[in-house]
C-alpha positions as a LaTeX table, in Angstrom:
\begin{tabular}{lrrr}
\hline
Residue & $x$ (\AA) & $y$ (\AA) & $z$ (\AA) \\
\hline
Unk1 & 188.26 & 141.66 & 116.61 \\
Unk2 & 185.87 & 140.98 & 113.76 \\
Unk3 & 183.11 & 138.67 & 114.79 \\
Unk4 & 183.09 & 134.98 & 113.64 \\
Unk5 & 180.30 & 133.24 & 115.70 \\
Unk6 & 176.53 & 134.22 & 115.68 \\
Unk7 & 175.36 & 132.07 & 118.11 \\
Unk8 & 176.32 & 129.72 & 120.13 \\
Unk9 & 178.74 & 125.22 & 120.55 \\
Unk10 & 180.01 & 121.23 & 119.26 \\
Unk11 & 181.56 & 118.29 & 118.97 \\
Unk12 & 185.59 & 117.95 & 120.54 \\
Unk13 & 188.24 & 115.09 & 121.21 \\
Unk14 & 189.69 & 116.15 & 124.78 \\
Unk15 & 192.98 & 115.48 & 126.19 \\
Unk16 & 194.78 & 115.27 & 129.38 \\
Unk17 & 198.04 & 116.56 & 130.75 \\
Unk18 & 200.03 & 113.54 & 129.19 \\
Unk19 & 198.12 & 113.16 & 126.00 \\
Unk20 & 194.88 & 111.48 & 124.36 \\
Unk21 & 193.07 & 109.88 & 126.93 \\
Unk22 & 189.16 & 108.78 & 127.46 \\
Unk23 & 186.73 & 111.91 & 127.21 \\
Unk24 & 185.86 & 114.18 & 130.16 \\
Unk25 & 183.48 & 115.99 & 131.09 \\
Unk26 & 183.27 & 119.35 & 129.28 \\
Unk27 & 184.10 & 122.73 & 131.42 \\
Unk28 & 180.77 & 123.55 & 133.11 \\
Unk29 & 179.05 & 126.10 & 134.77 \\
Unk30 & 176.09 & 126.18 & 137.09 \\
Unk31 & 173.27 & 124.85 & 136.34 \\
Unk32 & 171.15 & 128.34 & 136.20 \\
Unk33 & 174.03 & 129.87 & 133.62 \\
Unk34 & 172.30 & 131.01 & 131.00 \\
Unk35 & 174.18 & 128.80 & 128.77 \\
Unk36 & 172.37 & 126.08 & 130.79 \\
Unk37 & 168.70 & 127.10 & 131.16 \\
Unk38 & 165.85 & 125.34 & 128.91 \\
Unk39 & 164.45 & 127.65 & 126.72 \\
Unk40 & 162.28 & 125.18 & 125.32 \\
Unk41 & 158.95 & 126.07 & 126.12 \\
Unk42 & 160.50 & 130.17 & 126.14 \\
Unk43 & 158.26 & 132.93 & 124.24 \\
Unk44 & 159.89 & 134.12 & 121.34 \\
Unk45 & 161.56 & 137.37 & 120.78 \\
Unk46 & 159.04 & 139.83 & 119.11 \\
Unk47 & 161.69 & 140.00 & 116.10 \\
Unk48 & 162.76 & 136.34 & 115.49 \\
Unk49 & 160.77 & 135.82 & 112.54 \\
Unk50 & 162.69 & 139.01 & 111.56 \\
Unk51 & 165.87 & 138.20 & 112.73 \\
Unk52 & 165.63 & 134.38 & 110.95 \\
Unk53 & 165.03 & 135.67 & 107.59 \\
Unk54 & 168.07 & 138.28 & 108.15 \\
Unk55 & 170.43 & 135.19 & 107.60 \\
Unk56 & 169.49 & 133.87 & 104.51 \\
Unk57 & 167.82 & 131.20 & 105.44 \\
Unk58 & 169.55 & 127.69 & 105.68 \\
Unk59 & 170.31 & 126.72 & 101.78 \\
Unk60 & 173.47 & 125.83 & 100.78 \\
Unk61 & 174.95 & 129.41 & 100.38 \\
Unk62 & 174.14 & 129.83 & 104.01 \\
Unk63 & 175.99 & 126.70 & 106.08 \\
Unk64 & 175.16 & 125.47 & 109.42 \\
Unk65 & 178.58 & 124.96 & 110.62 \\
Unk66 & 179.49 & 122.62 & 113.85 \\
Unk67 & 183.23 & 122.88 & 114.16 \\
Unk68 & 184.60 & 118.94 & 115.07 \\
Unk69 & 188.54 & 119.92 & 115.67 \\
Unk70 & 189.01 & 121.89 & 118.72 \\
Unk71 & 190.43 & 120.66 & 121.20 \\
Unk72 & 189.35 & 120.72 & 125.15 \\
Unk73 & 192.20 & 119.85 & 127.68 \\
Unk74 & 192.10 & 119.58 & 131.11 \\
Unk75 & 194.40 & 119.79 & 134.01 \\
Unk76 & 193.51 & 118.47 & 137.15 \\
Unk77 & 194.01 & 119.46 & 140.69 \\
Unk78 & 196.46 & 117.29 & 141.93 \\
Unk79 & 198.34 & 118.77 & 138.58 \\
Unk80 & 197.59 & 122.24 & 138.58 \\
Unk81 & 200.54 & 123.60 & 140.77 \\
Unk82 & 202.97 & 121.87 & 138.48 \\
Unk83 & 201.50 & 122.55 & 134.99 \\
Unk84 & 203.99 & 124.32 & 132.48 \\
Unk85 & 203.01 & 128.14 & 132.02 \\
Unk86 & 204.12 & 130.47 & 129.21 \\
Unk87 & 203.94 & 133.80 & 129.26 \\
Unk88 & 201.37 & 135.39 & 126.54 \\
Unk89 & 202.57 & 137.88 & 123.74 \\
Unk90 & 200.43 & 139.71 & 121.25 \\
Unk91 & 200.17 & 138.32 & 117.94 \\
Unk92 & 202.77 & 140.23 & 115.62 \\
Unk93 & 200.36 & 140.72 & 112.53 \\
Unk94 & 198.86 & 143.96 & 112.75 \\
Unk95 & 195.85 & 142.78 & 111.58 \\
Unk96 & 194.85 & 141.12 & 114.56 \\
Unk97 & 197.50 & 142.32 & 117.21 \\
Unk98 & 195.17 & 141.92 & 120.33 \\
Unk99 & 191.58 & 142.89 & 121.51 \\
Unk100 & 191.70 & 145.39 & 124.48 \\
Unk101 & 189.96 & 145.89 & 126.83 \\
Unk102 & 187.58 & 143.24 & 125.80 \\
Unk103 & 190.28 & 140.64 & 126.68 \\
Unk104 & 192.61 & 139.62 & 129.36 \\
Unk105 & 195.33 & 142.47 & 129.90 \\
Unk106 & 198.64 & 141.35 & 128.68 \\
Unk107 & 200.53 & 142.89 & 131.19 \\
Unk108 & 202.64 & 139.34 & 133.19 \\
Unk109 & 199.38 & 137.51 & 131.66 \\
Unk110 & 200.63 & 133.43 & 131.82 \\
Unk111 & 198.86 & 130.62 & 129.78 \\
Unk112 & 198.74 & 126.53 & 131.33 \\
Unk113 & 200.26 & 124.38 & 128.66 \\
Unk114 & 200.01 & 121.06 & 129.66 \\
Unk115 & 202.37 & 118.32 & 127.92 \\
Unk116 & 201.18 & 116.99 & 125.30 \\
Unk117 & 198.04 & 119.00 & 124.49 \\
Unk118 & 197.82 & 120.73 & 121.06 \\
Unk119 & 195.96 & 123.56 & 119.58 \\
Unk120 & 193.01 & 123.61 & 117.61 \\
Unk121 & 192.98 & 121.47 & 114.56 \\
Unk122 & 196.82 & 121.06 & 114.99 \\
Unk123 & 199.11 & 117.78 & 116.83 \\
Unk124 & 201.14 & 120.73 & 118.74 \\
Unk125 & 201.10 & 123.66 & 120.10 \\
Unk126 & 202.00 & 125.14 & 116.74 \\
Unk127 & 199.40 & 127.00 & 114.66 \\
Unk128 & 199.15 & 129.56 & 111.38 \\
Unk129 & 197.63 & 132.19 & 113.53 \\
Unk130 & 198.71 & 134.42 & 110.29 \\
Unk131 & 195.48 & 136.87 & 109.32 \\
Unk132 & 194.11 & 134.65 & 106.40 \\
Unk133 & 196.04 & 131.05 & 108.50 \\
Unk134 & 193.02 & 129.28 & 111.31 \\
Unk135 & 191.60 & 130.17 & 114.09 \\
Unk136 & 193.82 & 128.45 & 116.34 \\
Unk137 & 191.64 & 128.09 & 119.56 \\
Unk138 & 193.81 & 127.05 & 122.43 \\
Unk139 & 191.01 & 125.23 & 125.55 \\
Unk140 & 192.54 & 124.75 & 128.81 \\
Unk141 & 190.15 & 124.01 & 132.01 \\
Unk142 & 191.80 & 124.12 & 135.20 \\
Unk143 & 189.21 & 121.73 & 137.41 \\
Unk144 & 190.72 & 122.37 & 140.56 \\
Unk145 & 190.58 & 126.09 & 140.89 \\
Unk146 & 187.38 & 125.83 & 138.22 \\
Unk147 & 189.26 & 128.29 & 135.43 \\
Unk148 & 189.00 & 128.14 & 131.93 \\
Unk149 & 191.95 & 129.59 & 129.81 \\
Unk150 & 190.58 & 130.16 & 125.98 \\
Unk151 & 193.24 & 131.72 & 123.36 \\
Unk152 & 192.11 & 132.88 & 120.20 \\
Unk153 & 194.56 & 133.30 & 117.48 \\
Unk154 & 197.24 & 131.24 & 119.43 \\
Unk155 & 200.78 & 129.79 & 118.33 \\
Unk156 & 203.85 & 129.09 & 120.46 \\
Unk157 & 206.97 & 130.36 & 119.79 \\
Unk158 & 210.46 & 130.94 & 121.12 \\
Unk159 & 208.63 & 129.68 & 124.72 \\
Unk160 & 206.07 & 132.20 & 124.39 \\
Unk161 & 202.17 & 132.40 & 123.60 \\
Unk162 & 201.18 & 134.68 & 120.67 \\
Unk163 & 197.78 & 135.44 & 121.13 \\
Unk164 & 194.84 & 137.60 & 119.63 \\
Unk165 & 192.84 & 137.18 & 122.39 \\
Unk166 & 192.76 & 135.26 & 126.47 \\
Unk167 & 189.92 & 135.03 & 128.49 \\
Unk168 & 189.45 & 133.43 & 131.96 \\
Unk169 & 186.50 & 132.44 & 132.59 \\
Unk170 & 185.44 & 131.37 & 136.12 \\
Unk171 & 183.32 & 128.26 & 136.56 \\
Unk172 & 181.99 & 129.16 & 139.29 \\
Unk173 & 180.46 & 132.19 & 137.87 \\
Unk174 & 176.67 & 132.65 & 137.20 \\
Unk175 & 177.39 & 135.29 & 134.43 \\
Unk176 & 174.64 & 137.93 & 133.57 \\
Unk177 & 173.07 & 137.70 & 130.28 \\
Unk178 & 175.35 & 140.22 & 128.76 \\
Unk179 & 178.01 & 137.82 & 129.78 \\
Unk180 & 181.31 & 139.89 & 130.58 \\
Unk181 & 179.67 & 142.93 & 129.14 \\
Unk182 & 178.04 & 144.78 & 126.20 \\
Unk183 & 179.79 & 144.55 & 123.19 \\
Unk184 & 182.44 & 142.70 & 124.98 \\
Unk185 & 184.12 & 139.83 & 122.77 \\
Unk186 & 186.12 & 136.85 & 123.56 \\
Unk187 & 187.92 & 134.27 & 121.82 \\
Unk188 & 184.67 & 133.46 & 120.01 \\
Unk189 & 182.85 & 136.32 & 117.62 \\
Unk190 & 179.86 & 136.39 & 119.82 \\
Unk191 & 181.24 & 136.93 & 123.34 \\
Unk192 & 180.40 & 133.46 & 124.48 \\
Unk193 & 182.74 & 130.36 & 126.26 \\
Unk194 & 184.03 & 128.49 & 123.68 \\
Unk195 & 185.26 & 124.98 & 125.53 \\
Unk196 & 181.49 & 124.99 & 127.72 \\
Unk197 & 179.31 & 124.84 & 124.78 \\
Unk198 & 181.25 & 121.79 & 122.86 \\
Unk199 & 179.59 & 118.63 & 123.04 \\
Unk200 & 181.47 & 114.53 & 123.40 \\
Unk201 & 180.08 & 111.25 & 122.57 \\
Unk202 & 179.72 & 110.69 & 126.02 \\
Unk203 & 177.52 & 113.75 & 126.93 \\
Unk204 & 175.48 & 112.31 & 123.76 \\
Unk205 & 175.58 & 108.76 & 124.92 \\
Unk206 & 174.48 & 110.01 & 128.21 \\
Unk207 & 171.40 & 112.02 & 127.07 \\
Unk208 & 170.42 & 109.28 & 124.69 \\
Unk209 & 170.09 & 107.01 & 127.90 \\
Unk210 & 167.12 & 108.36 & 129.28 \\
Unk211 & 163.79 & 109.64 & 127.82 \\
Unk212 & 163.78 & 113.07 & 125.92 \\
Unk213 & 167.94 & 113.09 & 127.24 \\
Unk214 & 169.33 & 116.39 & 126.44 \\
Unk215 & 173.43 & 117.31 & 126.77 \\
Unk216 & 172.10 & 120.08 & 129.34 \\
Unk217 & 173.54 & 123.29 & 127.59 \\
Unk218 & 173.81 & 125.39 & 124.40 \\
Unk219 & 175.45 & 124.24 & 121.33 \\
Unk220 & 178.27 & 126.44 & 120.03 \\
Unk221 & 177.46 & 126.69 & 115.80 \\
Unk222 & 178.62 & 129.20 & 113.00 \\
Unk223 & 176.75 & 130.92 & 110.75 \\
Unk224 & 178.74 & 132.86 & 107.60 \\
Unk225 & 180.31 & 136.37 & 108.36 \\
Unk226 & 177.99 & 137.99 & 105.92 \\
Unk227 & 175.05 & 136.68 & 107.54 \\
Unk228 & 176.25 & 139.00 & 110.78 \\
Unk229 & 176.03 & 142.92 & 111.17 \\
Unk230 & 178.63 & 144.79 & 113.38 \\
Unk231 & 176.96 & 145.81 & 116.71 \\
Unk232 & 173.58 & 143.49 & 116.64 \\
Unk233 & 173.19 & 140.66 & 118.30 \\
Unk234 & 170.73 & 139.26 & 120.66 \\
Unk235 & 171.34 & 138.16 & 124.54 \\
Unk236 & 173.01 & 135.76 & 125.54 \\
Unk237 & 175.72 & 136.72 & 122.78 \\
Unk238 & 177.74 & 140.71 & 123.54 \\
Unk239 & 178.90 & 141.24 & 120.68 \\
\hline
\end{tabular}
């Protein structure tokens, strides 16, 4: 899969299973995840100066990108035995097919659906997952068994899921800082949870509450694609 995200997360509209409702809390794990730790006051890697000027710098060639149209839904426990699953099917172009091993093995793989949800930047769960069409990030957190289904690439059809890329990721989890491995991908460039590292107006609202507030993780953001080289990247991102 070609990368997409240098670093790491943003602002989303979340649903429920029967539609729009009030925001939720965001998919979260511990509090010692390394998406979760405060670096503030953290020494600096001996190359960041380095590593900084590698990207251009921040003019207007070189955007700072917060991505405000994916969509987080969530499906709760009372609901999660009855939720509508589709089975997932690689997506047809060639040019992105689907990312193995790095991602969830296809093999009687099922995605939650919940009624009324939608796909990134879309009112459905239709989506030009075509090689030049969107993204078409599909967020699904299960809070009763603490799962969070991500899709990359993702359009419904004929019942099924084409996908370029699942991954599960368990909430529960206090991943390493390689995350799910080295050089290990997900449905986001860098190897990182998309859905975790959004951000709501309430989680704002929240932080803005108390003195020096903060929205107590990482925030997903996007550098360009030629501001990235194949193969380097810095901890907590794997690929």
């Amino acid at each position: 899969m070609a990368p997409r995200t240098l670093v790491f997360a943003l602002f989303t509209s979340i649903l429920g299973v029967h539609g729009i409702v009030a925001a939720a809390t965001l998919p979260e794990f511990p509090a010692n995840a390394v998406w979760s730790r405060d670096i503030s006051h953290a020494p600096l890697n001996a190359d960041s100066s380095t590593m900084i000027a590698a990207t251009g710098g921040w003019g207007s060639g070189n955007r700072f990108k917060i991505d405000q149209s994916i969509h987080v839904m969530h499906v709760s426990a009372a609901n999660e035995a009855s939720v509508p699953r589709v089975t997932v099917v690689a997506d047809p172009d060639p040019d992105i097919g689907y990312s193995l091993p790095d991602c969830e093995p296809l093999n009687g793989l099922t995605f939650p659906l919940p009624n009324g949800g939608s796909i990134e930047g879309q009112s459905g769960y239709t989506c030009n997952n075509s090689g030049d069409g969107d993204d078409c990030h599909l967020l699904v957190a299960l809070d009763g068994s603490k799962k969070l289904y991500e899709s990359y690439k993702s359009n419904v059809v004929s019942g099924h899921l084409q996908s370029g890329c699942v991954v599960i990721w368990d909430l529960n989890k206090v991943y390493p800082p390689q995350g799910r491995g080295e050089q290990c991908t997900s449905v986001d460039g860098a190897g990182f949870p998309v859905a975790s590292l959004l951000f709501n107006a309430d989680e704002v609202y929240a932080a803005s509450q108390v003195a020096n507030g903060t929205i107590g993780h990482a925030i997903r953001f996007i550098l360009p694609n030629s501001s990235m080289a194949a193969g380097v990247y810095v901890h907590p991102a794997s690929h």
